[in-house]
N, CA, C and O atoms as a GROMACS GRO file, in nm:
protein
  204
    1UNK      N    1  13.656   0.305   9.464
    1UNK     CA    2  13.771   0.240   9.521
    1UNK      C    3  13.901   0.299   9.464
    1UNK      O    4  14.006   0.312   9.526
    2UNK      N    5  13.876   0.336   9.332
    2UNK     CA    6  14.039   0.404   9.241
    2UNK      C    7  14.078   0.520   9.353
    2UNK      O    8  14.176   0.526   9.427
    3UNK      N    9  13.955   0.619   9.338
    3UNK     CA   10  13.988   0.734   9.458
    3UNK      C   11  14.047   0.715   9.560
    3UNK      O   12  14.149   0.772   9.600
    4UNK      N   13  13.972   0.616   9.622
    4UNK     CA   14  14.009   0.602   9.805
    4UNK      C   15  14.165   0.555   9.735
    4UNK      O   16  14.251   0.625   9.788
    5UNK      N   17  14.204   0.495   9.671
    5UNK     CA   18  14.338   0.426   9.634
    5UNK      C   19  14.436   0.560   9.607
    5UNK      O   20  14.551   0.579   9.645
    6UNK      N   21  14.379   0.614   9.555
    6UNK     CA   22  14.473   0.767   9.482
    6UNK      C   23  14.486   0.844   9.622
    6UNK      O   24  14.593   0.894   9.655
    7UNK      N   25  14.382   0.851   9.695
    7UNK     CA   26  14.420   0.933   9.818
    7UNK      C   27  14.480   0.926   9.936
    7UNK      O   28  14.504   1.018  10.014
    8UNK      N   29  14.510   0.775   9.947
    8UNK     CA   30  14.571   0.708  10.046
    8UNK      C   31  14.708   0.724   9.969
    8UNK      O   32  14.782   0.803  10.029
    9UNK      N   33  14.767   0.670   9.849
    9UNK     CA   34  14.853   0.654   9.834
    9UNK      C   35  14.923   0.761   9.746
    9UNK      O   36  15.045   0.776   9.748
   10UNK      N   37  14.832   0.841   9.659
   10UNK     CA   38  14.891   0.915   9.582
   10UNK      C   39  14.956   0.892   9.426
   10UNK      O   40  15.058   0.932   9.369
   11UNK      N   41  14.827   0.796   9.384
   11UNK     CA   42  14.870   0.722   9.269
   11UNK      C   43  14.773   0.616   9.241
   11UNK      O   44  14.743   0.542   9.335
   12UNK      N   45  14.726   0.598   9.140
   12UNK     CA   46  14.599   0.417   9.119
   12UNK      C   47  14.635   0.343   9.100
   12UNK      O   48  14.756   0.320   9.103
   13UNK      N   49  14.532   0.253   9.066
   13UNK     CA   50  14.563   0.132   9.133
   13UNK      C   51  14.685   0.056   8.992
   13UNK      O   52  14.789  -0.010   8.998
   14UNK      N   53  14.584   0.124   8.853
   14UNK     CA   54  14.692   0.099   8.742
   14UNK      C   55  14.832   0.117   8.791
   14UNK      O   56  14.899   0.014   8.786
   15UNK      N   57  14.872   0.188   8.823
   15UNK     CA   58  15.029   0.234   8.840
   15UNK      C   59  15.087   0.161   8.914
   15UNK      O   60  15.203   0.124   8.892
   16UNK      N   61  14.987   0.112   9.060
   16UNK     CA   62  15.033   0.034   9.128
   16UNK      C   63  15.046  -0.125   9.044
   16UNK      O   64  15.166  -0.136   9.020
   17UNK      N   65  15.017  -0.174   9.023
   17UNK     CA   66  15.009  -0.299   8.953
   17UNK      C   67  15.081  -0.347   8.842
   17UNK      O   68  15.096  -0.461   8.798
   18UNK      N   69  15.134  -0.205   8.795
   18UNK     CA   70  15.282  -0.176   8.671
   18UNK      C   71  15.398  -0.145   8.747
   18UNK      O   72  15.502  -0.146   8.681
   19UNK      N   73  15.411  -0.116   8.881
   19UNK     CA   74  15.544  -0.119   8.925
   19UNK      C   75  15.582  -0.158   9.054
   19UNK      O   76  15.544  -0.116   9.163
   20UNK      N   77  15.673  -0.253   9.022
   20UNK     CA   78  15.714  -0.335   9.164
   20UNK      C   79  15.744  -0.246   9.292
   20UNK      O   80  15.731  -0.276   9.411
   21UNK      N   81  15.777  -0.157   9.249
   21UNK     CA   82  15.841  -0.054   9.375
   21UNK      C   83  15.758  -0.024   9.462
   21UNK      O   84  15.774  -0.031   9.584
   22UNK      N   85  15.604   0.031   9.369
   22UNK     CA   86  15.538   0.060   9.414
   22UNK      C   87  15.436  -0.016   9.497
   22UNK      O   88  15.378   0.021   9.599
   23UNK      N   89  15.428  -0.122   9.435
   23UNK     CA   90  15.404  -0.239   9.514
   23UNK      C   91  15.433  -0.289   9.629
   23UNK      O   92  15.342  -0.337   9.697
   24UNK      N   93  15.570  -0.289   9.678
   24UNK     CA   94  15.653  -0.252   9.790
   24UNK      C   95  15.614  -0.192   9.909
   24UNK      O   96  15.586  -0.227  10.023
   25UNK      N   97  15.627  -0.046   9.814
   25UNK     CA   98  15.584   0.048   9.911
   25UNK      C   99  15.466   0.049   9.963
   25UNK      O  100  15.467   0.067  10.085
   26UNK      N  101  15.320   0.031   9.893
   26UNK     CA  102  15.227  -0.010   9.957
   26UNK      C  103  15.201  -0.127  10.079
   26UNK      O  104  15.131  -0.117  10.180
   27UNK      N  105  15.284  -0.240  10.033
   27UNK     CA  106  15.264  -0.315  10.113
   27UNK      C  107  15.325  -0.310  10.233
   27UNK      O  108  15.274  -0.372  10.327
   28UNK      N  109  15.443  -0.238  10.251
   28UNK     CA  110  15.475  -0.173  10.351
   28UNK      C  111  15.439  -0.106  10.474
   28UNK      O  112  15.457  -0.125  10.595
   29UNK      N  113  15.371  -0.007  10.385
   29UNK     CA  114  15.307   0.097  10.437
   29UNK      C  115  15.163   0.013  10.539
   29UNK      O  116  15.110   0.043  10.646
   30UNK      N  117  15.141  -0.100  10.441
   30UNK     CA  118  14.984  -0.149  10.499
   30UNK      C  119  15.020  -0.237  10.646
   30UNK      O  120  14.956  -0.246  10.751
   31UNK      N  121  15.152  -0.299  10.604
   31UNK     CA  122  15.209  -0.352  10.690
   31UNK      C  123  15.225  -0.286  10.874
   31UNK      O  124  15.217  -0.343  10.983
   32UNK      N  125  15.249  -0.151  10.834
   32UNK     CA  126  15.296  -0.088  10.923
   32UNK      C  127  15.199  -0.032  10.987
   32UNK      O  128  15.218  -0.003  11.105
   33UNK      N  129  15.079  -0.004  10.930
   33UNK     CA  130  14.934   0.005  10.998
   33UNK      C  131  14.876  -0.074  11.064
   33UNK      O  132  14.826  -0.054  11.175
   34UNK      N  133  14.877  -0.211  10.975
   34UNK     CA  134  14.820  -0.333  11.070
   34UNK      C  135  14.893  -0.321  11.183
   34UNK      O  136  14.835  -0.339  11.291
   35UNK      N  137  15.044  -0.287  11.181
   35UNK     CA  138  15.083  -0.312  11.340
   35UNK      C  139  15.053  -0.192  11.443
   35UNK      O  140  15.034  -0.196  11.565
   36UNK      N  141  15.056  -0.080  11.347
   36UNK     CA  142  15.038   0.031  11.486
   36UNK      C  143  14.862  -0.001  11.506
   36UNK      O  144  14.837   0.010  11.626
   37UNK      N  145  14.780  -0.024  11.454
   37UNK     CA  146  14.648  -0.070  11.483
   37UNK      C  147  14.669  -0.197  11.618
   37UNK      O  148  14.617  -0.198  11.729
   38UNK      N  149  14.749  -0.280  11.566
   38UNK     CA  150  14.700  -0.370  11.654
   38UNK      C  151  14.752  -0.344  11.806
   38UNK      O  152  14.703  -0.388  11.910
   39UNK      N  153  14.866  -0.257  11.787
   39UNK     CA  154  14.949  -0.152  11.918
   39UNK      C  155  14.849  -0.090  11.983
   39UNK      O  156  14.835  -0.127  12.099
   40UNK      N  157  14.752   0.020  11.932
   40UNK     CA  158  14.651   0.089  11.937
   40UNK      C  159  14.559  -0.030  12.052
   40UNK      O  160  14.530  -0.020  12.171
   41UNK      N  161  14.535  -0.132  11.958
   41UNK     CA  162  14.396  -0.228  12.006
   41UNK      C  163  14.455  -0.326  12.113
   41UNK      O  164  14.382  -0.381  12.196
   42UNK      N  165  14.578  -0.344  12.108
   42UNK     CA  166  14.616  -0.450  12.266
   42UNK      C  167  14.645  -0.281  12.383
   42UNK      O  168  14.667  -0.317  12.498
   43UNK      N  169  14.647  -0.165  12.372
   43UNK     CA  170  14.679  -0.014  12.460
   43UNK      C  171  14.516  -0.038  12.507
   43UNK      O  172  14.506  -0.085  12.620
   44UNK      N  173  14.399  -0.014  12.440
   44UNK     CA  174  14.243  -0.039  12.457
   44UNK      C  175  14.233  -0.107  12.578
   44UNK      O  176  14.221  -0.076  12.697
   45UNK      N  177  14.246  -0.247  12.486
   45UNK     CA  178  14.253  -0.372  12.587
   45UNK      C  179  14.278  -0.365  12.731
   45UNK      O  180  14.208  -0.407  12.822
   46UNK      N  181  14.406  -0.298  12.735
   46UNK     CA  182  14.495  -0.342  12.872
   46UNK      C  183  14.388  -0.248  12.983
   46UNK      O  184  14.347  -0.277  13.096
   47UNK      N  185  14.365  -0.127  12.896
   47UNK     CA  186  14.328   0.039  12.997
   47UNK      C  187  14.198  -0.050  13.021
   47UNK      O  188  14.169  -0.054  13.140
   48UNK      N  189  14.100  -0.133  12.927
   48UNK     CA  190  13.975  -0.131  12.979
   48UNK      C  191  13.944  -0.265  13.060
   48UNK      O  192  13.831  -0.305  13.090
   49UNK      N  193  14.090  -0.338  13.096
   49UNK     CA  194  14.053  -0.443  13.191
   49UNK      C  195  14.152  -0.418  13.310
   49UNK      O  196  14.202  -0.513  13.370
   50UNK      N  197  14.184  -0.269  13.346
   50UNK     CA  198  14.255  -0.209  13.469
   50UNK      C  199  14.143  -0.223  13.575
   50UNK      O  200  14.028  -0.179  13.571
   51UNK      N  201  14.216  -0.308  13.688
   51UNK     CA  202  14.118  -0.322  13.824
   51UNK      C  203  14.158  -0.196  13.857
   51UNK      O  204  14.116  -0.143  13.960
   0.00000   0.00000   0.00000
């Protein structure tokens, strides 16, 4: 899990958890996925219930 953490973000999870900024920025970032995901998954939706 440290890895997948270092490679997504470029830094572990220690570092994350010692600095607010960084904290931030992650949550941000996660933020901004959940939405283009859910953009992504209502685009799905619409194309696969086209009469």
């Amino acid at each position: 899990m440290e890895q997948a953490f270092r490679d997504k973000h470029g830094y572990g999870i220690e570092e994350y958890q010692n600095d607010p900024q960084k904290i931030v920025e992650v949550e941000k970032r996660r933020e901004r996925d959940y939405l283009q995901g859910q953009m992504v998954s209502a685009m799905i939706d619409r194309q696969a219930h086209r009469e």
